[in-house]
DODRENVO-499098 format. One record per residue: x, y, z of N, C-alpha, C in turn. Coordinates in pm, whole numbers, plus 50000, padded with zeros to 5 digits. Layout:
N
XYZXYZXYZ ...
This chain:
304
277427646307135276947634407066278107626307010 279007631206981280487624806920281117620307020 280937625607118282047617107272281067607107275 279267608507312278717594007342279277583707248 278867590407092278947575406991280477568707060 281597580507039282947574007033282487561107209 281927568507296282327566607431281857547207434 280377550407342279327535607294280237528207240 280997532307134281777526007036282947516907113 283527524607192284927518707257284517506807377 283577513207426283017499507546282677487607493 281967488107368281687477507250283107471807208 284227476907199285007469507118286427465207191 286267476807310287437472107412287477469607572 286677467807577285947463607670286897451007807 287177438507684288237434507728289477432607716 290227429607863291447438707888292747437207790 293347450007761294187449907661294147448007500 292427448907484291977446807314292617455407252 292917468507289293387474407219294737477607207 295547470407279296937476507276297777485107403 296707487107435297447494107589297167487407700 298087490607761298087481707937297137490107990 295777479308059294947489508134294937477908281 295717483308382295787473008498294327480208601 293827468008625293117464108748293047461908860 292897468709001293277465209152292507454309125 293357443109194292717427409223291997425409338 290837429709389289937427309488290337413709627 290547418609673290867402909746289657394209805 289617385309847289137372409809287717373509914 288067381010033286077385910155286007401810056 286257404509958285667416609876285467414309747 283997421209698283497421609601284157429409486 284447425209378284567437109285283667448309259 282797447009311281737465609310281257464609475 282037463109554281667466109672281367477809693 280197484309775279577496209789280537497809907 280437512209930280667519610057279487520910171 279847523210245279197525510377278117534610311 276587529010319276427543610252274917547810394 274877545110490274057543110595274917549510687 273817565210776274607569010864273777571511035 274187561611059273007559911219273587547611248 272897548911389273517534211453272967522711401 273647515611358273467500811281274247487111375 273337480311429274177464111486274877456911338 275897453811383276227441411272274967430711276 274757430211341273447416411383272307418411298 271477415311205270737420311150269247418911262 269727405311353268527396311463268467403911573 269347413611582269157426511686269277438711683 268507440311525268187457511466267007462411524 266717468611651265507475311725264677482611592 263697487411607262917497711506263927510111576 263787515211687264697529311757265977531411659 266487517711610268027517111557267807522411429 266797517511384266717519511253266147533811172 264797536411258264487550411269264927559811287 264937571911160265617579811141266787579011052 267217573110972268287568410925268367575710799 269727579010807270417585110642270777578010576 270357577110421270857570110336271737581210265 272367574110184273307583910077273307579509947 272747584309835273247579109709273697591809601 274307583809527274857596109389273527601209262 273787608609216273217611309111273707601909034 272517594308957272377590508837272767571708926 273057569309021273587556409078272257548309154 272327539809234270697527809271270967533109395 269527538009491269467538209634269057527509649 268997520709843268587509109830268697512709999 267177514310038267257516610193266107507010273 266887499810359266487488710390265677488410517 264797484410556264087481410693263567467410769 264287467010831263917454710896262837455111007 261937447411021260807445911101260927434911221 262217433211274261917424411388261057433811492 260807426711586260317430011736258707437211662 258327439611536257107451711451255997436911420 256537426311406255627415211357255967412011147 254997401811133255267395010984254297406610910 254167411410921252937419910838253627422210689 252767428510607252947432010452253737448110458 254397450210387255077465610398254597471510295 254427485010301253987495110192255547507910209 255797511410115256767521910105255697535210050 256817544110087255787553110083257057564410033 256717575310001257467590809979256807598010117 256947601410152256437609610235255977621210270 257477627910195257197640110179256117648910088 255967638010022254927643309877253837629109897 253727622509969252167611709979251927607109885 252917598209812253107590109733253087578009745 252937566709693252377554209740253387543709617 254427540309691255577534909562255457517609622 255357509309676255307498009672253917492809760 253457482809728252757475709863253087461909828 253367455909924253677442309950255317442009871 255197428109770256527430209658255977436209566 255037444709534254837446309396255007464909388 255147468309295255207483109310254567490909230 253917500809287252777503709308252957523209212 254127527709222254687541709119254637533709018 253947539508916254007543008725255687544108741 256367546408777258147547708747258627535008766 259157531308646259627515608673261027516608770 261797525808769262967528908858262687523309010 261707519409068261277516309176260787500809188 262237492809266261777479109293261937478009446 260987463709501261057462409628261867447409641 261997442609750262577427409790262187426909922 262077414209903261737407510068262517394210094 263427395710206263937385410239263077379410397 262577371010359262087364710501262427364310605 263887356010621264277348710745265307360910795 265007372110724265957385910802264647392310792 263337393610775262577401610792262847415310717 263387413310621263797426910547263667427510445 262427439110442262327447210348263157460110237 263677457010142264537468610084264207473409964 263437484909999263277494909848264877500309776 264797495509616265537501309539265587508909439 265997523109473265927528709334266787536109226 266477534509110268047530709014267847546408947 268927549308882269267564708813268897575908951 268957577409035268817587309128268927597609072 267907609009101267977620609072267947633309210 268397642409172268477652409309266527654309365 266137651409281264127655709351263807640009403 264747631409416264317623109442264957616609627 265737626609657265997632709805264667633509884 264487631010013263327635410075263087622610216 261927620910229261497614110345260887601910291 261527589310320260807572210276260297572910481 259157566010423258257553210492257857541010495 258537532510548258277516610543257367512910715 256087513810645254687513910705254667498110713 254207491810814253717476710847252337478810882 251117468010749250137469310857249607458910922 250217466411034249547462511118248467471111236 247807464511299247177475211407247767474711546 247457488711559247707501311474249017498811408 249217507411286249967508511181251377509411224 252717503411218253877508411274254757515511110 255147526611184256197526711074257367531111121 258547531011022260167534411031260107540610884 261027558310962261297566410818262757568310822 262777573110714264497570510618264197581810515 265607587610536266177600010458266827598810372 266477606410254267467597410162268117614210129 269657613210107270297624910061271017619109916 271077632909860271177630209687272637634609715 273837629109655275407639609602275727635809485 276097645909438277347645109297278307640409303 278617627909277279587627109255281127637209190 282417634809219282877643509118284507636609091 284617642508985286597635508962287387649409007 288417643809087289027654009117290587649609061 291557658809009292717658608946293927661909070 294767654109099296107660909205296977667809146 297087681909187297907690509129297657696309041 296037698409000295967707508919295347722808946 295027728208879294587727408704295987727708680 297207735108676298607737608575299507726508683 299807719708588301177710208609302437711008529 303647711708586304817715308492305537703208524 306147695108408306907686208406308057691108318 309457684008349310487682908226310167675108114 311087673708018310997659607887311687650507981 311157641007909312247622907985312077621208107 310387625008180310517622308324309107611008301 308947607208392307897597508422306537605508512 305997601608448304577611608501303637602908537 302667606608673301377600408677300767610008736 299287607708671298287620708704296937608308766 297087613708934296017603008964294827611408976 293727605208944292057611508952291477606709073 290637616709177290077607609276288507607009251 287377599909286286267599809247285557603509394 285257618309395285237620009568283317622609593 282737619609659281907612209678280407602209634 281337594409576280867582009530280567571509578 279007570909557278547555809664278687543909651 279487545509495279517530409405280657529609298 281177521209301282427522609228282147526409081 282517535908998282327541708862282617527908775 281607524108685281737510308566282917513008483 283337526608471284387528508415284757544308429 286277546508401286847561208383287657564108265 287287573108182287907574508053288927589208094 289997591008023290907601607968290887603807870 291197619207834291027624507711292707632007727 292907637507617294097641207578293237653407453 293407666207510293097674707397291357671307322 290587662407411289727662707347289817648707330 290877638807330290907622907206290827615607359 289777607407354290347593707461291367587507397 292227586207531293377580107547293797564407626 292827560207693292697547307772293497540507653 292437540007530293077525907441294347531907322 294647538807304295387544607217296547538007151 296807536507095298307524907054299197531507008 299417544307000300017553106945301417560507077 300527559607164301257563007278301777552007368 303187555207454303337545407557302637552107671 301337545807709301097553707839300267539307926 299767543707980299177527408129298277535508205 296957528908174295817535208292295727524208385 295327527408493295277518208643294467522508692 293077513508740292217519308750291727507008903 291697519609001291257513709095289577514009187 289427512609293287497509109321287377530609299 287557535309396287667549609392288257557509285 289127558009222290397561509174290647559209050 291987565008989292027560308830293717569208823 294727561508774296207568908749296237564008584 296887574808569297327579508451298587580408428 299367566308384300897569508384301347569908249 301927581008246303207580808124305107582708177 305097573908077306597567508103307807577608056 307397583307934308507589807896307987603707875 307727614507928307227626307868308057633707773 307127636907682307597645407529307077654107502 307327663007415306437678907388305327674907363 304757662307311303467660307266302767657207360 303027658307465302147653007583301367665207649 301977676207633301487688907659299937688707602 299607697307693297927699807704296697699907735 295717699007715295227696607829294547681307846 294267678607977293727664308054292347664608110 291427656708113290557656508113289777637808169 290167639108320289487622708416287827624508366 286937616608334285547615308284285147599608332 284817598208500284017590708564282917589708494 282567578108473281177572608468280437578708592 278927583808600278637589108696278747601508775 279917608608740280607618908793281137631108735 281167641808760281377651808688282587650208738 283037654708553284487654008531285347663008573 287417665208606287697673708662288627674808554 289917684808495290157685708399291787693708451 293117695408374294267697508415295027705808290 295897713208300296727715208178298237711908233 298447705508127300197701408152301047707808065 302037717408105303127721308068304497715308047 304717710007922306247703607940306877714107891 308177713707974309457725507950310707714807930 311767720407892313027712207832313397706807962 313747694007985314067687208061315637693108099 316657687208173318237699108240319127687008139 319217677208086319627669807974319607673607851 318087674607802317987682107670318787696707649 318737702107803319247714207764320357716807707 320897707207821322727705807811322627699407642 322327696907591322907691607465322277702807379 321417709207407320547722207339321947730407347 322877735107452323477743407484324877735807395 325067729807343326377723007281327037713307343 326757708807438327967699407526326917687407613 327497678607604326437664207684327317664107851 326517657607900326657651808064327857649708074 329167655608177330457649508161331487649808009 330917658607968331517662207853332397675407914 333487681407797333917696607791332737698607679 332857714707722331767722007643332897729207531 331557730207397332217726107287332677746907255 333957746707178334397760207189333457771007061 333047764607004332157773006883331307772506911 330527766207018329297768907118329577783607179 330317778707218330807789707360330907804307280 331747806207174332217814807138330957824007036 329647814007023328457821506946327657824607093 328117820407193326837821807329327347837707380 326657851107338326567862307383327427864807552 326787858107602327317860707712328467855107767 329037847407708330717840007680331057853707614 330347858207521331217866907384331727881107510 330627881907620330587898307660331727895107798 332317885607835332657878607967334477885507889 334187872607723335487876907723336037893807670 335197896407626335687910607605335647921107719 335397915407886335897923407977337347922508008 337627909507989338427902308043339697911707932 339577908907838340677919107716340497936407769 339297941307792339577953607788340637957207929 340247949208060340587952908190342177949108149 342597940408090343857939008038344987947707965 343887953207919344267967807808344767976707863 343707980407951343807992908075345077990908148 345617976908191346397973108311347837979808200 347757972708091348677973508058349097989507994 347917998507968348178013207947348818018408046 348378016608185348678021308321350128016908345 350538005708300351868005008316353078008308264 352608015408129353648021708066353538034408090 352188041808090352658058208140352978058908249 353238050108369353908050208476354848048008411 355588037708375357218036908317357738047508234 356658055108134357188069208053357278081308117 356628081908253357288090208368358418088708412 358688076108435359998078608485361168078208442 361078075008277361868076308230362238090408132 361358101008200361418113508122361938121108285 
């Protein structure tokens, strides 16, 4: 209930771009594409021509929609005649439109009629998985013609690259892209969380969401220990996918962790507290010791 309010709250107040302080860039649609252009979501043979869609072409046809997103499966009646259309469920003998008006108690269920394409298109909004099954777009006429259509339900989902564990240094540049993998409709929006906190608008951080029709990157510019933890892509529509990020000392920090910077000499009271400098030089004295024992009881031999 605290992510909705926050989730209600932020669409209300930042809504537009950059209200809050952070860069949130936009793929710019080009100019024959829609900004919510659907995907292909029809799988059977289809003419580009709408004036030479056979009933054979059309019959049988898969639709595809997401959970919780609008189906919208269309039938055209050339070569069938002008008659009135009734939609139907099929599988369960249900009776959801006749003519334009619609005819299910579920308001989720609208029809359209375009004339001069002869097409009829039932739409229906919030999709649910029981709502998969067998449509009928019945003409009556005599005898009765009809064309059926399948409708398949998917989940959408966010998927994370490279996760769940990601290891970065400090002072590197990071982007964590999200993919939105099968989605019939571009998500109204994609939020990030950080430990639990959306992060899209944050002013606290230097970071940049980019949010494209499928997709959504997550860039940070400078990584710091505070960036550690876990991540969390949250599609509109889509079950969310989630990451943990590990930052470890970057090979810079170290070097100055260790006493000495880039192109520097390394500093001697470093050296001389670092254990393993301390154990290097005390081989180096003892094997010296030895050399030089060995060379005098050889010389006190021969001089006795």
């Amino acid at each position: 209930m605290r992510r909705t309010a926050l989730t209600v709250a932020v669409l209300a107040l930042c809504s537009y771009r950059g209200l809050c302080g952070v860069e949130v860039e936009n793929e710019t649609a080009s100019p024959t594409q829609s900004k919510h252009t659907r995907r292909e979501l029809v799988v059977g043979p289809r003419d580009a021509n709408p004036d030479l869609i056979t009933p054979e072409q059309q019959n049988n046809t898969e639709v595809v929609a997401q959970v919780g997103g609008t189906a919208t499966i269309k039938c055209y009646t050339h070569f069938l005649g002008d008659e009135m259309v009734t939609w139907m469920k099929r599988d369960e003998d249900q009776l959801l439109t006749v003519g334009e008006e619609p005819y299910s108690s579920e308001a989720r269920y609208s029809v359209s009629h375009v004339r001069h394409l002869k097409l009829w298109s039932l739409s229906l909004r919030g999709v649910r998985y029981s709502d998969a099954g067998l449509y009928e777009c019945q003409l009556t006429s005599h005898p009765p013609a009809s064309l059926f259509f399948t409708l398949k339900v998917v989940e959408a989902r966010a998927m994370l690259s490279g996760g769940p564990e990601v290891h970065v240094h400090t002072g590197v540049k990071l982007q964590l892209r999200c993919s939105i993998e099968l989605a019939t409709e571009p998500p109204a929006y994609v939020f990030w969380f950080h430990n639990d906190t959306m992060i899209n608008y944050s002013p606290r951080r230097p970071l940049k969401v980019v949010n494209h029709h499928y997709a959504s990157s997550l860039v940070i510019s400078n990584v710091t220990w505070e960036d550690a933890g876990s991540y969390s892509c949250e599609p509109h529509l889509a079950k969310p996918d989630n990451l943990t990020l590990h930052v470890v000392e970057g090979e810079k920090h170290a070097a100055l962790h260790n006493g000495h910077s880039d192109g520097a000499e390394p500093d001697a009271s470093a050296q001389a507290s670092d254990p393993a400098h301390l154990s290097a030089t005390l081989l180096v004295i003892g094997s010296s010791c030895l050399v030089v024992i060995g060379y005098y009881n050889t010389r006190g031999s021969d001089w006795s």
